[in-house]
C-alpha positions as CSV (number, residue, x, y, z in Angstrom):
1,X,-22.8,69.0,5.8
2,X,-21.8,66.4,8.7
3,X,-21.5,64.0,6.3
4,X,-18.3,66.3,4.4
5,X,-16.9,66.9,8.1
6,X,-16.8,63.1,8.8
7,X,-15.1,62.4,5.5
8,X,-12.4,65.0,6.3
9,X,-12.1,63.6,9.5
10,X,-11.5,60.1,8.1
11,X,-9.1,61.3,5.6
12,X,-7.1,63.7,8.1
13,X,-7.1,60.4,10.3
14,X,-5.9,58.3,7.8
15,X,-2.9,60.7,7.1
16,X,-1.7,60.9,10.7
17,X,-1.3,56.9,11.1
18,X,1.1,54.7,9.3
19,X,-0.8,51.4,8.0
20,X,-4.1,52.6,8.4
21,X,-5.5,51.3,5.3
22,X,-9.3,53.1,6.0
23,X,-12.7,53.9,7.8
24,X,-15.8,54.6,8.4
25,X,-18.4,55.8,10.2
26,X,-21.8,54.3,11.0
27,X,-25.2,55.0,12.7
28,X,-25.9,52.3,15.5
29,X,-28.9,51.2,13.0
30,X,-26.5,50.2,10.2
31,X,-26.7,53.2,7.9
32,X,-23.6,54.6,6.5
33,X,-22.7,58.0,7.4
34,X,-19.1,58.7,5.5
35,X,-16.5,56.4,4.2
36,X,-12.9,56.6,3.2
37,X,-12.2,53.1,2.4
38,X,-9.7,51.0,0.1
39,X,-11.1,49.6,-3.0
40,X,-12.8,46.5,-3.4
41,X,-14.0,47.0,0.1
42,X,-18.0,47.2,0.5
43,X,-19.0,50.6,2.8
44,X,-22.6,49.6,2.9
45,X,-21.4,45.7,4.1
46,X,-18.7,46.9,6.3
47,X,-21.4,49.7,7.8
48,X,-24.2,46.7,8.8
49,X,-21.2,45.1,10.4
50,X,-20.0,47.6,12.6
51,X,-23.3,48.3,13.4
52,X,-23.7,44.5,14.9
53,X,-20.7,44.6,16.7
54,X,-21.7,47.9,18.1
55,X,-24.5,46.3,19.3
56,X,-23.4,43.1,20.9
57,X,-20.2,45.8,22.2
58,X,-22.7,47.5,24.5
59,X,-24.5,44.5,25.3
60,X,-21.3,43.4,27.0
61,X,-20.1,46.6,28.4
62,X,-23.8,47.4,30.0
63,X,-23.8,43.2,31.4
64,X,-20.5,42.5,32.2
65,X,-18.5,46.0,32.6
66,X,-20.9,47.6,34.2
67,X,-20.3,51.1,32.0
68,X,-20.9,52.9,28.6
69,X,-18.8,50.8,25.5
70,X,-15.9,52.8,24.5
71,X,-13.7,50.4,21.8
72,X,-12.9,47.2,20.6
73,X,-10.1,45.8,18.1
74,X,-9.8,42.8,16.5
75,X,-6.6,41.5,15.6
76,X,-6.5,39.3,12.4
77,X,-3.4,37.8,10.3
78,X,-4.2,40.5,8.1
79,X,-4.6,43.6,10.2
80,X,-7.2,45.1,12.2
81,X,-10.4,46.3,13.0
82,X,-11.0,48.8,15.6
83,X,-14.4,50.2,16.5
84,X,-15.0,53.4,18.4
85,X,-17.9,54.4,20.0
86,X,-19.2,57.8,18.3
87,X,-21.7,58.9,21.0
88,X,-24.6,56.7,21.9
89,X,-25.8,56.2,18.2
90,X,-22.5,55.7,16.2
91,X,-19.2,54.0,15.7
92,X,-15.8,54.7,14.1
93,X,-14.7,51.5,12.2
94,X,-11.1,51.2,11.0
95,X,-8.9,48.8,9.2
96,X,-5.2,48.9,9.4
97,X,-2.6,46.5,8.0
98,X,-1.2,44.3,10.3
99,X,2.3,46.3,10.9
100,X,0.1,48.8,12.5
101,X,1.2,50.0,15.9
102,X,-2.4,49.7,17.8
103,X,-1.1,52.4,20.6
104,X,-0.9,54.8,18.0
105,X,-4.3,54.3,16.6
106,X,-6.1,54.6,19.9
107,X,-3.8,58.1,21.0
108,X,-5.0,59.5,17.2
109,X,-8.8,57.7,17.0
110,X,-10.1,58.0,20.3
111,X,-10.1,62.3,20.0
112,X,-11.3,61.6,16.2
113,X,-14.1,59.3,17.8
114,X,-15.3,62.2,20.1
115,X,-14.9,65.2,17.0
116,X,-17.0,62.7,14.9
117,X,-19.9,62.2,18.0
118,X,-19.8,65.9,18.6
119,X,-20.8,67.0,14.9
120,X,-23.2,64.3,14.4
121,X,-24.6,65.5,17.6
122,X,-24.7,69.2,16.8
123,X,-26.5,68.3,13.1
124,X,-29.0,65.9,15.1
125,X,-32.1,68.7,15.2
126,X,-33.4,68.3,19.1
């Protein structure tokens, strides 16, 4: 059932801001939780990634910020990839095209990010 929620998340996201081309949502161990990505674009891959660079993320924001890891983007020619902390134990990974405005992305992914960590939290048996 989360898994359906996240997916209509990412595709709700997806039709609120210009350029972004898709996303995805991953535990903090790798696994692949929903995706809504373009073709010929590997979930599984992109997944493992984000899961790494949520990792070394909260390495540095422990170390050298002194606080919880909230987001990251990386600007390429091509576009971008932001990564949003869902929770403690999973990220929001998204990939615009480069004519994305990045302002726009955070006001509409940041509240997504916090939906996202609050039903994976409430499907998480305690």
């Amino acid at each position: 059932m989360t898994d359906d929620l996240v997916l209509a998340e990412l595709r709700a996201l997806r039709d609120r801001v210009p350029h972004l081309r898709g996303g995805l949502v991953a535990t903090c161990d790798g696994f692949l939780v929903a995706a809504d990505l373009p073709e010929g674009v590997e979930p599984d891959h992109v997944a493992a990634l984000t899961a790494t660079e949520l990792s070394l993320s909260n390495r540095f924001a422990d170390i050298v910020c002194e606080g919880d890891f909230q987001e990251v983007v990386i600007r390429c020619t091509g576009g971008h990839l932001a990564i949003y902390a869902c929770g403690p134990r999973a990220a929001l990974a998204l990939l615009t095209g480069p004519e994305a405005l990045i302002g726009h992305l955070h006001l509409e992914a940041r509240p997504t990010a916090l939906a996202i960590a609050g039903a994976m939290a409430a499907a998480t048996p305690a």
